[in-house]
N, C-alpha and C positions, 0 to 999 in steps of 0.2 A: 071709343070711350075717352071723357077728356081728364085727365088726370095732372093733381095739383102738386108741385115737386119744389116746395120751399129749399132755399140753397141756406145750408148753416152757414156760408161767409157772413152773413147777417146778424148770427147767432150772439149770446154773450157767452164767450167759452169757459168765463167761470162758472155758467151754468148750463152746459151744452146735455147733458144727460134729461136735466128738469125739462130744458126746451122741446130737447128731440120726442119728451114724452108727454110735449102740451100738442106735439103739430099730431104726433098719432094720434092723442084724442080727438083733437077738431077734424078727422077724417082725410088729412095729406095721403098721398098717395106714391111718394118716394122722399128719398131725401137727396137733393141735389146736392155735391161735392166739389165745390171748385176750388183744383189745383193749380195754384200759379207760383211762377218759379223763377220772378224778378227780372228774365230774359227775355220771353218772349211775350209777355206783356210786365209793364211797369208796378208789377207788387209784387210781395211774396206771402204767401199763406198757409200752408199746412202740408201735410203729407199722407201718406198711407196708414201712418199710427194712428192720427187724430180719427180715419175714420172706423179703422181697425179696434176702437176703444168703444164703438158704439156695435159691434156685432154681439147679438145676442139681448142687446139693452133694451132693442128696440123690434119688433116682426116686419119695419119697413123695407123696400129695398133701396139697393144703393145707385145713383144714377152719378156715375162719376165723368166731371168732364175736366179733362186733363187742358189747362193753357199752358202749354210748357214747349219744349224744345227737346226733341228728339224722344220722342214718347214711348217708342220702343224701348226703350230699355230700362221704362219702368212700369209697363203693362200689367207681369206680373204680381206686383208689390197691391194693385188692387182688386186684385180678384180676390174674391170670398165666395163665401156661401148664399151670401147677400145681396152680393154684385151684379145688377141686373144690366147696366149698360156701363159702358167704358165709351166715350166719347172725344175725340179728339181735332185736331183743328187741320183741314183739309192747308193753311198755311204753313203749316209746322213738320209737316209730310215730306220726305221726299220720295218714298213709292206708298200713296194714301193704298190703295190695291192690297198690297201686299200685309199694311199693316190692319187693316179692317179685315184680314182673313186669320191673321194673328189672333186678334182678337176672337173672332169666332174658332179658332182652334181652341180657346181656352177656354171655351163654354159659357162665353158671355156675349149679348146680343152689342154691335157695332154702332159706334153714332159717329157722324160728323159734321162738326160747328164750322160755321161761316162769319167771321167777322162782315157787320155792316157793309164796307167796300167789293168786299167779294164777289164776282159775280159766279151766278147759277151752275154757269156755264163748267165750272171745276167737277161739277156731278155726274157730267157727261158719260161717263168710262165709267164708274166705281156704284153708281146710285141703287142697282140691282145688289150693291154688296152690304148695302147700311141698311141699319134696321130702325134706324133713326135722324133726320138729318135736324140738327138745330141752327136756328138762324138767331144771330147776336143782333141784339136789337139798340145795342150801346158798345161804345169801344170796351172792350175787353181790357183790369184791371183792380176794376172799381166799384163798389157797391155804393147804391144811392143815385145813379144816373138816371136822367130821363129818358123815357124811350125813342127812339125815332122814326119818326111817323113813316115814312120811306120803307123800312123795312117791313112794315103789316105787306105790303107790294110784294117783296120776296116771300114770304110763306104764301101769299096769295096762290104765284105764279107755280111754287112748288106742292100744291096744293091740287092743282092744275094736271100736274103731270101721273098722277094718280090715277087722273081718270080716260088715260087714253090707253087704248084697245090694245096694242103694244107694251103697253106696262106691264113688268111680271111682277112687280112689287106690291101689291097694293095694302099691306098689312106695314107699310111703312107708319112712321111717327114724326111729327114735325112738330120740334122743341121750340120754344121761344125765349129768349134770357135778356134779361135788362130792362128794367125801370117798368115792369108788369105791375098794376096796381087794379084796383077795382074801379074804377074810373074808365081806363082801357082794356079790362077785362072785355066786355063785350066785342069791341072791334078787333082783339088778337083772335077770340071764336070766329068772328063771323071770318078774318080773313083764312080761317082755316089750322088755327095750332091747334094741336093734342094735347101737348105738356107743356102748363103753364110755369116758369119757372120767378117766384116771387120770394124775394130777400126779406127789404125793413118793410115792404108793407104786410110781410106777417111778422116778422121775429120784431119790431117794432113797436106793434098792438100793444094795447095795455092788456087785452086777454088775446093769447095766441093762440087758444082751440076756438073762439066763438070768431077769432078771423076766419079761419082757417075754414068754417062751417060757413060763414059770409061767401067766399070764394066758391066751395062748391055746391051749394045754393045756386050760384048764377051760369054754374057751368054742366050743370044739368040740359 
């Protein structure tokens, strides 16, 4: 199932309630939460309250990806009831294992993002432990980037690994984050994403449910 995960970084947060309640109606299928924490990528933006403000507001879940530094130690600040994945960046790890088992001790399903440069090959050991693996499709910091073409390749190839006989995983999910529009909507599917994750070209829209209905339209 491909499922569309508008990220509130995009949001106006003086109207982040009204928004989060235009993307349910146009049929979104999570709300993507990106945590940055001015060190390990160059912005900083919110925390556990901002999302902690929409529990109960909204029946959506929460698809949280942490850009930060040292992420354990803020694992549990995002778990809710809500909380469907905790995501975090295989750079920012230094035992990724141990902390994607963390995660699943807390009864939340495991992600791990890959910044652009990254190669695959970091999945080697841990990829039977995510339940998620998202591929950054722009440098991580920034809303409004364009995507790069390069990385439709990485979800390709991980997309790939799915279907071999030796896979135990195959209920895995491959996220895609950065400069997602409707223009490239079709080639992030064809090269194999699940979760579409798109900023200003929903929260953007002059209407943001009949985007949002545009999006999963095409991703049927």
């Amino acid at each position: 199932m491909k499922r569309l995960a508008p990220s509130i970084l995009c949001a106006d947060f003086s109207r982040l309630g009204e928004q989060v309640a235009a993307i349910e109606a146009g049929g979104a299928d999570l709300i993507h939460v990106d945590v940055m924490d001015g060190h390990f990528v160059p912005n900083i933006s919110f925390g556990a309250t901002v999302m902690k403000s929409l529990v109960g507001k909204t029946a959506l879940p929460f698809d949280v990806h942490l850009m930060i530094e040292e992420p354990d130690r803020y694992l549990k600040e995002f778990v809710t009831e809500q909380t469907e994945y905790i995501t975090v960046h295989a750079e920012a790890c230094v035992h990724l294992d141990r902390t994607l088992k963390t995660i699943h001790d807390m009864g939340v399903k495991a992600g791990v993002a890959l910044n652009p440069a990254t190669s695959l090959r970091v999945l080697d050991w841990v990829l039977e432990l995510a339940d998620q693996v998202l591929i950054m499709s722009v440098n991580p910091g920034f809303g409004g980037q364009s995507l790069l073409p390069y990385t439709l390749e990485k979800v390709r190839e991980t997309a790939a690994l799915r279907g071999r006989p030796e896979f135990r995983n195959p209920e895995l999910a491959i996220g895609l984050d950065g400069g997602v529009n409707l223009e490239n909507l079709g080639r992030a599917l064809e090269a194999g994403a699940d979760i579409l994750v798109a900023g200003n070209s929903v929260f953007k829209a002059a209407d943001i449910p009949a985007r949002c209905r545009e999006f999963k339209a095409r991703m049927i």
